[in-house]
N, C-alpha and C positions, 0 to 999 in steps of 0.2 A: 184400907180400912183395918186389917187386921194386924198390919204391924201399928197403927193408931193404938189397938188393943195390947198388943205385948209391950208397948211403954207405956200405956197408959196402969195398966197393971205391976206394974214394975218389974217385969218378967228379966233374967237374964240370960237371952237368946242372941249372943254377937253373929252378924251375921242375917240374919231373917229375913231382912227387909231383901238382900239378893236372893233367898229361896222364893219368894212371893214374887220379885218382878219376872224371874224367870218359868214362873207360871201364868203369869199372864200373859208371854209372849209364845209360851208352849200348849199351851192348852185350846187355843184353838186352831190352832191347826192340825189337835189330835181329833175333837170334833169334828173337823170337816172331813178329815178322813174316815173317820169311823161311821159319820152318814151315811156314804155310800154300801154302807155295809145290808142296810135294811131298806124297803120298798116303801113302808108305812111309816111314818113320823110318830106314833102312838108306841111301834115296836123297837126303834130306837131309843127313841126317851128312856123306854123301862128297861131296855139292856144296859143304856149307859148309867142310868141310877145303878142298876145290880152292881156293873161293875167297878163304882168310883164306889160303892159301899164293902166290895170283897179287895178289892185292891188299893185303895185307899187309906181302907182302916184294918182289916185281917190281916192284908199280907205283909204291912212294916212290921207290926207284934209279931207277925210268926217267923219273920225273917232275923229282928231284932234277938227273939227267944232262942232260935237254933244257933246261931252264931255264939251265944254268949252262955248256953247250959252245959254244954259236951263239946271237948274238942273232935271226936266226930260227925256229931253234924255241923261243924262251923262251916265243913264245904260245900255242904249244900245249902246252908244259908246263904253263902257267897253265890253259888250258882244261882239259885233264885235271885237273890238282889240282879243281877244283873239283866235276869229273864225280867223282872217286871223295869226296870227303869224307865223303857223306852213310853211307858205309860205316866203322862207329866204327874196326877195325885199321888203316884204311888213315889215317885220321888219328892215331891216336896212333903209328904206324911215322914220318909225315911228320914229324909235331910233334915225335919226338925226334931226326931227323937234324936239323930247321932248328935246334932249339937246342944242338944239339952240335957 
């Protein structure tokens, strides 16, 4: 549906349509794993909204911003990008800023 939206917009994103399938094959089994995290289904919900809304969308801009303002902190934006990857939103948020 949402690469439907970057052609239908006439967006110029090469590539997208493999960030998105690659989240649909990543993403739940970050879920299932991260269920086990919590007892209540009420308190999972609201930790995994917290955290596809802090890692999703904060941390590509902040990793994005430190990489590209000072070349000293580029290394730490490299080190962050790597720490968050393993979390699928927060990769396919990054993977569409780098190609855009």
């Amino acid at each position: 549906m949402a690469a439907i939206g970057v052609h239908a917009f006439g967006l110029d994103v090469p590539g997208v349509e493999l960030l998105f399938f690659a989240m649909i094959l990543a993403n739940p089994a970050f879920l299932y794993f991260f269920s086990f995290l919590f007892d209540k289904d009420d308190a999972g919900s609201l930790a995994i909204k917290m955290v596809y809304f802090l890692i999703g969308v904060v941390a590509p801009i902040t990793v994005s911003i430190l990489e590209i303002v000072n070349p000293d902190t580029k290394a730490v934006g490299q080190a962050l990008r790597w720490v968050f990857y393993p979390i699928p939103v927060f990769s396919l948020c990054y993977g569409y800023i780098s190609i855009s």
